[in-house]
mmCIF file of the N, C-alpha and C atoms, coordinates in Angstrom:
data_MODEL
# 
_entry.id   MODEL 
# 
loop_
_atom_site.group_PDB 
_atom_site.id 
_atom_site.type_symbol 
_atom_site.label_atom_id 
_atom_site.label_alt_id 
_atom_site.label_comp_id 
_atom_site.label_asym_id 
_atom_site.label_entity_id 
_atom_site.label_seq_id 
_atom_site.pdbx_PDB_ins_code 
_atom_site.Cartn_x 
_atom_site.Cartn_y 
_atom_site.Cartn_z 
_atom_site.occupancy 
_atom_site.B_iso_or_equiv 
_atom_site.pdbx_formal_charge 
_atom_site.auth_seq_id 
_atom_site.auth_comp_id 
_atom_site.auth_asym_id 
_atom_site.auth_atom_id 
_atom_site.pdbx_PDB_model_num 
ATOM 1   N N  . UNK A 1 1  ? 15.058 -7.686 -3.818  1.00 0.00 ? 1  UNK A N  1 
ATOM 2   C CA . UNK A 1 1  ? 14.748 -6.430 -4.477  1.00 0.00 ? 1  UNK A CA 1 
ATOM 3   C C  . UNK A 1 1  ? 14.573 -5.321 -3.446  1.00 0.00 ? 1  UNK A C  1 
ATOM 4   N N  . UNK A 1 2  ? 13.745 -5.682 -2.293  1.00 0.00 ? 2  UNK A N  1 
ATOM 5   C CA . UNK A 1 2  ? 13.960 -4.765 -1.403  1.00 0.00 ? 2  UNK A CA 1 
ATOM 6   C C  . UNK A 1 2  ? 14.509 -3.914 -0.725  1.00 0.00 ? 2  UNK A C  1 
ATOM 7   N N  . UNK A 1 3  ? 16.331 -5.056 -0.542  1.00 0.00 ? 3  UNK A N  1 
ATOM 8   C CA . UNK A 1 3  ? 17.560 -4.317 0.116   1.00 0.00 ? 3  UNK A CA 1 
ATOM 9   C C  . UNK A 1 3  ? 18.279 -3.577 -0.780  1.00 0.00 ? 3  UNK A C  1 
ATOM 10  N N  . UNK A 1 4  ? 18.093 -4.073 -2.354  1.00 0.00 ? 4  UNK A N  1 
ATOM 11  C CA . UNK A 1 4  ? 18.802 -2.757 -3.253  1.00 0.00 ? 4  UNK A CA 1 
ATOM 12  C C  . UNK A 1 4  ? 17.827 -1.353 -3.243  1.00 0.00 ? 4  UNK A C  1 
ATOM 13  N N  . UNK A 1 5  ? 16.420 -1.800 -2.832  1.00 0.00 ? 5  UNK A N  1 
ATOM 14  C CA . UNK A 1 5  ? 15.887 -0.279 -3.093  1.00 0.00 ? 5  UNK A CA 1 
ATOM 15  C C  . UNK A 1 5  ? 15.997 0.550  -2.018  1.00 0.00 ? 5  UNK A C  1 
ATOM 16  N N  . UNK A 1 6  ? 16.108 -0.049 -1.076  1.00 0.00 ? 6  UNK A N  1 
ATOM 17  C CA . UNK A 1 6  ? 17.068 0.634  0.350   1.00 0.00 ? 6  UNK A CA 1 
ATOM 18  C C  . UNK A 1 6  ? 18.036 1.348  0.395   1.00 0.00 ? 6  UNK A C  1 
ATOM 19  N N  . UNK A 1 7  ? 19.048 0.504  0.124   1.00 0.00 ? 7  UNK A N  1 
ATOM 20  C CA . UNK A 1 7  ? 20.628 1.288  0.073   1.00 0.00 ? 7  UNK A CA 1 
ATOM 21  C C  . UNK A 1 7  ? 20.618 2.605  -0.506  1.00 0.00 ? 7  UNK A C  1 
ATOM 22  N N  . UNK A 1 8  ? 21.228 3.303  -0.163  1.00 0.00 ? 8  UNK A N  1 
ATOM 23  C CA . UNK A 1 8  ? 21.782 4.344  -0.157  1.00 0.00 ? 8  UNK A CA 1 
ATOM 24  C C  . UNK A 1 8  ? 22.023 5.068  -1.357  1.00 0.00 ? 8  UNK A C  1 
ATOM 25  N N  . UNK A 1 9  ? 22.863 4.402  -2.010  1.00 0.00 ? 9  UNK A N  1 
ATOM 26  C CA . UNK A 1 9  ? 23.221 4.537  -3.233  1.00 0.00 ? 9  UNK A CA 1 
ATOM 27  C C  . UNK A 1 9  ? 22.201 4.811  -4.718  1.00 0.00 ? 9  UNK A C  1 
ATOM 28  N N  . UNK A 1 10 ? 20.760 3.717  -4.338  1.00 0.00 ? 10 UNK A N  1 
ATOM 29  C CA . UNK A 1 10 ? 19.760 3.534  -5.060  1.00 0.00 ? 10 UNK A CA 1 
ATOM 30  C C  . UNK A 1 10 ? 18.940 4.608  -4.837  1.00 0.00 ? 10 UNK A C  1 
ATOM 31  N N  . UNK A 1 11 ? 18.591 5.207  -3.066  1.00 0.00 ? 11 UNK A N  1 
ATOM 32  C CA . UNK A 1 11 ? 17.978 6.311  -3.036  1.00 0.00 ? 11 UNK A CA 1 
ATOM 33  C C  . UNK A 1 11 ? 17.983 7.671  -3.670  1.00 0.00 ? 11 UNK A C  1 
ATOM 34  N N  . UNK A 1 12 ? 19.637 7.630  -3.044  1.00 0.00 ? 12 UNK A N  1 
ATOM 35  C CA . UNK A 1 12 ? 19.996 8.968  -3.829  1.00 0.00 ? 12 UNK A CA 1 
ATOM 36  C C  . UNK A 1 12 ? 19.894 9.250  -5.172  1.00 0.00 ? 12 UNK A C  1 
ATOM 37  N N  . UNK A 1 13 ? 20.172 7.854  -5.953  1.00 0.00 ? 13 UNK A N  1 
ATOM 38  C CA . UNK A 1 13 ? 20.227 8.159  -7.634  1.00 0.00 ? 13 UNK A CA 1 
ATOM 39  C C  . UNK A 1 13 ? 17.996 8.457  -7.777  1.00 0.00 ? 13 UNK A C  1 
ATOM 40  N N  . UNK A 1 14 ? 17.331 7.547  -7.091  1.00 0.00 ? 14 UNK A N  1 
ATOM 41  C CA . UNK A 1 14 ? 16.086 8.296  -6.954  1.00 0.00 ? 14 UNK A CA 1 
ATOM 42  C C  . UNK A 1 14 ? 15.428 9.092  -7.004  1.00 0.00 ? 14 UNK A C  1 
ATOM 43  N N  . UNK A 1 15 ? 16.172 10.000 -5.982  1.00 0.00 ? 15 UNK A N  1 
ATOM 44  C CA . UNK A 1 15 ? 15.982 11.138 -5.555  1.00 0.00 ? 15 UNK A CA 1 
ATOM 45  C C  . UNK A 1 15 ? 16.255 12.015 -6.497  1.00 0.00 ? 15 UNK A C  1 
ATOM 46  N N  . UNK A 1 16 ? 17.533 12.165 -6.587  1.00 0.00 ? 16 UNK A N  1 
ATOM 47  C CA . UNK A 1 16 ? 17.928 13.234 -7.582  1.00 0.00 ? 16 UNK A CA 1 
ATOM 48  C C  . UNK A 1 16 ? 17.145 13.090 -9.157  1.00 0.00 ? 16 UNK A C  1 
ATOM 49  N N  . UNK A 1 17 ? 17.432 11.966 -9.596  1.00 0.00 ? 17 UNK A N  1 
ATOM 50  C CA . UNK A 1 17 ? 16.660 11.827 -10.811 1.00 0.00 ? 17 UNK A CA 1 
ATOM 51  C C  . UNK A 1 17 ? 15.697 12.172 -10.966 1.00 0.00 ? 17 UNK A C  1 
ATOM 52  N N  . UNK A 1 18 ? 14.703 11.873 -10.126 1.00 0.00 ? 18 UNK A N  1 
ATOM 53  C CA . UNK A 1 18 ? 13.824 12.090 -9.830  1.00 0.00 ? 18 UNK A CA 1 
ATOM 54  C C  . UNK A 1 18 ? 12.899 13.846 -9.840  1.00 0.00 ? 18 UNK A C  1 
ATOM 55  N N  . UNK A 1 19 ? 14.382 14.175 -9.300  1.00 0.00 ? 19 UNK A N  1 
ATOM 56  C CA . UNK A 1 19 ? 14.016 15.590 -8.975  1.00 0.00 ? 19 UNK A CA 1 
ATOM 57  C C  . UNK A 1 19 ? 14.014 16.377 -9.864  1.00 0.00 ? 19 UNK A C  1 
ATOM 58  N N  . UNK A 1 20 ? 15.246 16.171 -10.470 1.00 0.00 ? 20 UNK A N  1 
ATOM 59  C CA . UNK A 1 20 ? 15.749 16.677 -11.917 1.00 0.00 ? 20 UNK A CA 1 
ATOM 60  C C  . UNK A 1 20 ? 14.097 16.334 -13.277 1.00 0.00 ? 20 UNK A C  1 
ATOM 61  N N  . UNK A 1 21 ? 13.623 15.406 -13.117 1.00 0.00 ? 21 UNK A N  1 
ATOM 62  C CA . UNK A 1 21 ? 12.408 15.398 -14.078 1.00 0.00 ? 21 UNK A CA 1 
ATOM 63  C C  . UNK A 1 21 ? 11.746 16.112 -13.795 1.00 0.00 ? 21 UNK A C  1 
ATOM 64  N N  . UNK A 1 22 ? 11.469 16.298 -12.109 1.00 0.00 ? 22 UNK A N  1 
ATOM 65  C CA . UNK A 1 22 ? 10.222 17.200 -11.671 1.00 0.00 ? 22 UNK A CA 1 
ATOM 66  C C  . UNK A 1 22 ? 10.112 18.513 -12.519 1.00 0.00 ? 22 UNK A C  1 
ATOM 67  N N  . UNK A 1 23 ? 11.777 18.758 -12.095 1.00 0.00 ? 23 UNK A N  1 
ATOM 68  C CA . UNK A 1 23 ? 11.599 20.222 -12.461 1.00 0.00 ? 23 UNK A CA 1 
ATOM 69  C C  . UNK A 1 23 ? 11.794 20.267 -14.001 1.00 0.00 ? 23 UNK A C  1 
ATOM 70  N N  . UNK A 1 24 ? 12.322 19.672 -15.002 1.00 0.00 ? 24 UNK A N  1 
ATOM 71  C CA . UNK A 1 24 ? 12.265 19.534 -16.303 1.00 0.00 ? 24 UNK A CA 1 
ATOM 72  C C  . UNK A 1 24 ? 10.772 19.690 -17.364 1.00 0.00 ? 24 UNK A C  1 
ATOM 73  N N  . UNK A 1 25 ? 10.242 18.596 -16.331 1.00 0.00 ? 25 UNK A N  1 
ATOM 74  C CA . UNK A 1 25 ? 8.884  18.140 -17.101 1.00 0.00 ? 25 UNK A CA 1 
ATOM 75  C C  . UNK A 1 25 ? 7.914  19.106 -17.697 1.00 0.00 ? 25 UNK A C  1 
ATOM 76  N N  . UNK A 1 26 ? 8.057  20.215 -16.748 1.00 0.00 ? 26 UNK A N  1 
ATOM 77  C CA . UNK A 1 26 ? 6.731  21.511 -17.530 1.00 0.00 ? 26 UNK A CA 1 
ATOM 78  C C  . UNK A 1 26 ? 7.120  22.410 -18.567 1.00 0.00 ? 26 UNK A C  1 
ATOM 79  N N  . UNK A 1 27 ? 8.442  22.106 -18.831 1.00 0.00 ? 27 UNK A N  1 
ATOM 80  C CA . UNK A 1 27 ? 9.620  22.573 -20.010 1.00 0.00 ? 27 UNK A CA 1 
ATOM 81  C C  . UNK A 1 27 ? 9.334  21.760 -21.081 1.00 0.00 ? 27 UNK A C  1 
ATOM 82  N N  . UNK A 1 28 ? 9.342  20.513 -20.625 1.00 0.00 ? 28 UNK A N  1 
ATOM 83  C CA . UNK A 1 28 ? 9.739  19.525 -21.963 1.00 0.00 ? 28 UNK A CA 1 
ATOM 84  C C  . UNK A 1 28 ? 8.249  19.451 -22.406 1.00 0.00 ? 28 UNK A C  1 
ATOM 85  N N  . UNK A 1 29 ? 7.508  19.268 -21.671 1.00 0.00 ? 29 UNK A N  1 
ATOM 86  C CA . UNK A 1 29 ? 5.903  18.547 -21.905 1.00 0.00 ? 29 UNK A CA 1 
ATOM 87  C C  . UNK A 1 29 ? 4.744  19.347 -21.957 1.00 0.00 ? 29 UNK A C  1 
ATOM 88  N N  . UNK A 1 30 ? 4.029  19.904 -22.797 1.00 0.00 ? 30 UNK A N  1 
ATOM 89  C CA . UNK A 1 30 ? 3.154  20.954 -22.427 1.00 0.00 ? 30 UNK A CA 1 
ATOM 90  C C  . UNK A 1 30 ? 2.153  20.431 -22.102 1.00 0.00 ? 30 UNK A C  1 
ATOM 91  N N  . UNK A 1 31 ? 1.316  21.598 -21.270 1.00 0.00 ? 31 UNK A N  1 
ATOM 92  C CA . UNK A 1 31 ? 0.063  21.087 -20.524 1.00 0.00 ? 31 UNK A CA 1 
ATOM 93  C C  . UNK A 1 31 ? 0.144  20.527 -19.424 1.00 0.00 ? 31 UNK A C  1 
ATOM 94  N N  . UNK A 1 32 ? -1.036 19.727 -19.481 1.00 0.00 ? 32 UNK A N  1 
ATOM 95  C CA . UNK A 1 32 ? -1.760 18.859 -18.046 1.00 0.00 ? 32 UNK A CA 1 
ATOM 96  C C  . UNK A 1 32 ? -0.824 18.108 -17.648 1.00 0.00 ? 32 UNK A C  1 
ATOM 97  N N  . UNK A 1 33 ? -0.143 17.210 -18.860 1.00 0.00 ? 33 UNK A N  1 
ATOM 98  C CA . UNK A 1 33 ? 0.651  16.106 -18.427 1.00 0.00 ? 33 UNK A CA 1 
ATOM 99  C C  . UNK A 1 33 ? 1.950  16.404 -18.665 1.00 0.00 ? 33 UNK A C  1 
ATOM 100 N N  . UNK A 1 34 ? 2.561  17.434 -18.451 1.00 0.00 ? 34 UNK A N  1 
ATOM 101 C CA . UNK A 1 34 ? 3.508  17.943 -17.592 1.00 0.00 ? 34 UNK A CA 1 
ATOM 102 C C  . UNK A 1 34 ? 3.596  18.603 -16.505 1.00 0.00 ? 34 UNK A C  1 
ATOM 103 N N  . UNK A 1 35 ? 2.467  19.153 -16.574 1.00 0.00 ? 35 UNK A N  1 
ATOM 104 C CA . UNK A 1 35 ? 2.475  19.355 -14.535 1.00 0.00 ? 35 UNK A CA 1 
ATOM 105 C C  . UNK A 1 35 ? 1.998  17.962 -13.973 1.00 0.00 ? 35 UNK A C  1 
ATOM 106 N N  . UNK A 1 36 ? 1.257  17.322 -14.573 1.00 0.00 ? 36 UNK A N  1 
ATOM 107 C CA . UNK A 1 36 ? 1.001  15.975 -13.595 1.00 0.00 ? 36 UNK A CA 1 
ATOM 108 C C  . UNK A 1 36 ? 2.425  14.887 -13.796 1.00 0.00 ? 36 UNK A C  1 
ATOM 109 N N  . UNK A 1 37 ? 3.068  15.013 -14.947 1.00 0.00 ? 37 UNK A N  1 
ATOM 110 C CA . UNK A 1 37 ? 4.571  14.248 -14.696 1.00 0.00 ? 37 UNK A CA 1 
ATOM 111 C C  . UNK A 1 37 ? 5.181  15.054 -13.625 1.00 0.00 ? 37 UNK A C  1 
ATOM 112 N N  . UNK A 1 38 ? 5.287  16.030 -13.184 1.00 0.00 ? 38 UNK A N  1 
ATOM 113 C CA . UNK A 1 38 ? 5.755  16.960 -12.618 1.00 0.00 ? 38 UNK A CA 1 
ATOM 114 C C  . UNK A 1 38 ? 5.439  16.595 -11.300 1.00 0.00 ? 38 UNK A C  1 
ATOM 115 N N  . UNK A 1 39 ? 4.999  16.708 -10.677 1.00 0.00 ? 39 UNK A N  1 
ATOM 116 C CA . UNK A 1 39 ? 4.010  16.562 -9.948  1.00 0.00 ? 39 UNK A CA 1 
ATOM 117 C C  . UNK A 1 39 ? 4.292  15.032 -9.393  1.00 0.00 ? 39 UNK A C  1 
ATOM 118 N N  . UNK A 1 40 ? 4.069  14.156 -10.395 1.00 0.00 ? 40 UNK A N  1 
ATOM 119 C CA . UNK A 1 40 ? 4.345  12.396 -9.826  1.00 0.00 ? 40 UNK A CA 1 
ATOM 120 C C  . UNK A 1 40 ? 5.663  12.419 -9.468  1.00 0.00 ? 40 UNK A C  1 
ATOM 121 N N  . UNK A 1 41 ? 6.517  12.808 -10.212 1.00 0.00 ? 41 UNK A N  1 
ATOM 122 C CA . UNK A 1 41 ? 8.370  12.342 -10.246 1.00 0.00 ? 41 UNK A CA 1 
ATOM 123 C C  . UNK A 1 41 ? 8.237  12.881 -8.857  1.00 0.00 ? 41 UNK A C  1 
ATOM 124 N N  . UNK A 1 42 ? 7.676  14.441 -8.751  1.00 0.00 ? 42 UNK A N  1 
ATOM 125 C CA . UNK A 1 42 ? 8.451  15.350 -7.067  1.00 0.00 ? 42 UNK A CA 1 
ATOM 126 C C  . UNK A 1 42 ? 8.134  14.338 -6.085  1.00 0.00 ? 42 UNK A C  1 
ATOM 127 N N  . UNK A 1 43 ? 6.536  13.400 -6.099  1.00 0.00 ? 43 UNK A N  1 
ATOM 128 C CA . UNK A 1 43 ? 6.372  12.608 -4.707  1.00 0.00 ? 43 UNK A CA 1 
ATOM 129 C C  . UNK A 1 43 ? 7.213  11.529 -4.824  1.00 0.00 ? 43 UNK A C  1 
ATOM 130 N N  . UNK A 1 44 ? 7.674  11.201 -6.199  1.00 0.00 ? 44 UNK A N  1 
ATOM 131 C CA . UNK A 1 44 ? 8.374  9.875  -5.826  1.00 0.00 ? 44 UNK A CA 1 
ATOM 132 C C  . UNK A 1 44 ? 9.841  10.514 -5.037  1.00 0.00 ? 44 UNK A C  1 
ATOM 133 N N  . UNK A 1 45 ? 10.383 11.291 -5.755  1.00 0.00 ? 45 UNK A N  1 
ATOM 134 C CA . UNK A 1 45 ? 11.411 12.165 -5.092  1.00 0.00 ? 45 UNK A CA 1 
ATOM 135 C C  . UNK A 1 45 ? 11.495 12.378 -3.597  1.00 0.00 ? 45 UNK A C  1 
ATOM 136 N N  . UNK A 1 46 ? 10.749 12.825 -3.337  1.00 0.00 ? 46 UNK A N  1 
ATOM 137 C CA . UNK A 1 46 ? 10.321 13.380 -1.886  1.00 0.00 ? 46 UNK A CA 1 
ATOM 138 C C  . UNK A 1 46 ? 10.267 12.061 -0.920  1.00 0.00 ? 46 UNK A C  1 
ATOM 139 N N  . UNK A 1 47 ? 9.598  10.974 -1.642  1.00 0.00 ? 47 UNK A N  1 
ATOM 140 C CA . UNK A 1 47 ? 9.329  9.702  -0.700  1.00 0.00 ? 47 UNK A CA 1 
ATOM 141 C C  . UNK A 1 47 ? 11.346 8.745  -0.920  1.00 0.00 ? 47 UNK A C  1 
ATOM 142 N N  . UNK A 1 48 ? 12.066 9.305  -1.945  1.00 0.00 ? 48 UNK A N  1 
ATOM 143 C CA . UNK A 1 48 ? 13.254 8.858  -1.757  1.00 0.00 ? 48 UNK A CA 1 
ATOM 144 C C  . UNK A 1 48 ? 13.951 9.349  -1.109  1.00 0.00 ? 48 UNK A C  1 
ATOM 145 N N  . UNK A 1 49 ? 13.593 10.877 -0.333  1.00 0.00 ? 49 UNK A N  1 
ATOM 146 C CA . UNK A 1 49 ? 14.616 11.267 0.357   1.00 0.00 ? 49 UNK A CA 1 
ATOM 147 C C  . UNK A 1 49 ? 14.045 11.062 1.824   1.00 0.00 ? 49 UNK A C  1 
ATOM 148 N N  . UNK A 1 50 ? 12.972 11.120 1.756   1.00 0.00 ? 50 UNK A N  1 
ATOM 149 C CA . UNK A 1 50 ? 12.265 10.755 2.989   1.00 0.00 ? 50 UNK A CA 1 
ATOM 150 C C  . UNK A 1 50 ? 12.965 9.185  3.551   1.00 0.00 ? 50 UNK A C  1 
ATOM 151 N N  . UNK A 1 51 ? 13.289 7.874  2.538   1.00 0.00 ? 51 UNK A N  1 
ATOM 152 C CA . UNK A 1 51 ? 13.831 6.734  2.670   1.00 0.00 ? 51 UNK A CA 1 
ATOM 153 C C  . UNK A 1 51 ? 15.549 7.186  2.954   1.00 0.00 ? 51 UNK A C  1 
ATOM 154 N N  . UNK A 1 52 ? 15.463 7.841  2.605   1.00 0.00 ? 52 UNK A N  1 
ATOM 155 C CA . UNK A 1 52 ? 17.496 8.280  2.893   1.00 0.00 ? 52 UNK A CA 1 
ATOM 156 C C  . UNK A 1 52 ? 17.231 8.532  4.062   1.00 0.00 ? 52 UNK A C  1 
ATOM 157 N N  . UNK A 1 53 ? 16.329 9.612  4.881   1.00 0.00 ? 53 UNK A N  1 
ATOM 158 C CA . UNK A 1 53 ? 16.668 9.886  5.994   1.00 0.00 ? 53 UNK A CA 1 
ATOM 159 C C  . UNK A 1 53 ? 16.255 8.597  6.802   1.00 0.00 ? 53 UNK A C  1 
ATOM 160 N N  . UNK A 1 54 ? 15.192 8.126  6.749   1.00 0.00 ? 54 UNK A N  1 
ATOM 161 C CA . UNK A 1 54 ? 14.658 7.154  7.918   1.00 0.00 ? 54 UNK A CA 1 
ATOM 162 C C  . UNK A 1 54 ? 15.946 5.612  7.932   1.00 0.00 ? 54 UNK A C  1 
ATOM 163 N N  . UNK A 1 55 ? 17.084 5.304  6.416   1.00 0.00 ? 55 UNK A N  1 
ATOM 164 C CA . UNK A 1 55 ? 17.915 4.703  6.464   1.00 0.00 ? 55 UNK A CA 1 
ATOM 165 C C  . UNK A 1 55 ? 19.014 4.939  7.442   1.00 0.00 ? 55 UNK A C  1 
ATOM 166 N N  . UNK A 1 56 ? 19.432 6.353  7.123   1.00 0.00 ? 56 UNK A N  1 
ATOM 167 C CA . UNK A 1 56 ? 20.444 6.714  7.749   1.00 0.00 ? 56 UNK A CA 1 
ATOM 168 C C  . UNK A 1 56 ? 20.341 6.685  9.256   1.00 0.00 ? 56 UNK A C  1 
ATOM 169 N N  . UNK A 1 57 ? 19.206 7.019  9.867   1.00 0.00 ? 57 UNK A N  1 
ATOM 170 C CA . UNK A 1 57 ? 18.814 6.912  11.220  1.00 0.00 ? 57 UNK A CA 1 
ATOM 171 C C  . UNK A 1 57 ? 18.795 5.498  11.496  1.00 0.00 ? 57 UNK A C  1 
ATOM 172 N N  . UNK A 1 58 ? 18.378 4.463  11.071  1.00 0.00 ? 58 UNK A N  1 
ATOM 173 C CA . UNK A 1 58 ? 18.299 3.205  11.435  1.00 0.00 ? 58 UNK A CA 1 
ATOM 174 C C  . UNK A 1 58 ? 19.831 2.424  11.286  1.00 0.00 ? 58 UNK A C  1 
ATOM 175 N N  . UNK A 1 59 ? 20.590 3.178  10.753  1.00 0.00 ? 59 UNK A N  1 
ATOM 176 C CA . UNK A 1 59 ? 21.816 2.700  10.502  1.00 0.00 ? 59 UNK A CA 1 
ATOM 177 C C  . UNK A 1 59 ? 22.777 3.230  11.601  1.00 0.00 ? 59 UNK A C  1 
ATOM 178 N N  . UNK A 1 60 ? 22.616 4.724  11.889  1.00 0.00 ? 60 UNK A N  1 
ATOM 179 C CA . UNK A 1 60 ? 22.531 4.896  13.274  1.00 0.00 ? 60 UNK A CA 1 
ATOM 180 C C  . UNK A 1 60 ? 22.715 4.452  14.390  1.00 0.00 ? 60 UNK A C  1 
ATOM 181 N N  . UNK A 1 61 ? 21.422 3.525  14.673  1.00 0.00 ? 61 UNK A N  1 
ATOM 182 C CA . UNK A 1 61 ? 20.755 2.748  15.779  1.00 0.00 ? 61 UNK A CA 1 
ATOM 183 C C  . UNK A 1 61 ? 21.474 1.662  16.110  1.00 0.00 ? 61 UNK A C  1 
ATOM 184 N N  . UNK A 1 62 ? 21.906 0.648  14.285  1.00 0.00 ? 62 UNK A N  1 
ATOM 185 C CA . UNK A 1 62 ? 22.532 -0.215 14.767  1.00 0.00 ? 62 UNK A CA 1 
ATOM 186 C C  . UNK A 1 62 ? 24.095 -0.215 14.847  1.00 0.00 ? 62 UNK A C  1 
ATOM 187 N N  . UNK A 1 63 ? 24.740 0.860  14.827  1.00 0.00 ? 63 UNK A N  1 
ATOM 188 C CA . UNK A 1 63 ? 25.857 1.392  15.133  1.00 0.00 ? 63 UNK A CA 1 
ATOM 189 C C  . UNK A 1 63 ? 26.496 1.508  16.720  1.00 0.00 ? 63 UNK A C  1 
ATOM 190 N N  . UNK A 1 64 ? 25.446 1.938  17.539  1.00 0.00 ? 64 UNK A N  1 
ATOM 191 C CA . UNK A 1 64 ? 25.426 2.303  18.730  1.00 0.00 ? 64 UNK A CA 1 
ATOM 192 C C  . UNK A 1 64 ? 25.080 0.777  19.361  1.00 0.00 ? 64 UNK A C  1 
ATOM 193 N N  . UNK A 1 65 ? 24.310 -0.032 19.320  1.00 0.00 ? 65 UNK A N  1 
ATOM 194 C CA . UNK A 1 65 ? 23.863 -1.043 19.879  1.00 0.00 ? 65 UNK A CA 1 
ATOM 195 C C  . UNK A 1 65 ? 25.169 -2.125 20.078  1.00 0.00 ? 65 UNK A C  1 
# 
């Protein structure tokens, strides 16, 4: 389960999805718990692109070696 949540492919769909709710959620959902859906999706978002970059660098690494 680990190496599919890695790849690349899984991040990005993450990410974006992810992102896309962020910004949806205070539209669709009124109140508290659409800024706090809001709010959760962006860190999960943020922590998937944060995993894209630290992938791509380690992929990098073992390129060169």
């Amino acid at each position: 389960m680990k190496s599919l949540l890695a790849s690349k492919p899984a991040l990005w769909f993450l990410c974006l999805f992810n992102l896309v709710v962020a910004l949806a959620a205070p539209f669709v959902v009124d109140g508290a718990q659409g800024i706090a859906t809001s709010v959760g999706m962006g860190v999960v978002a943020l922590g998937a692109g944060l995993g894209l970059r630290t992938t791509g660098a380690r992929q990098g690494r073992r390129q060169r070696a």
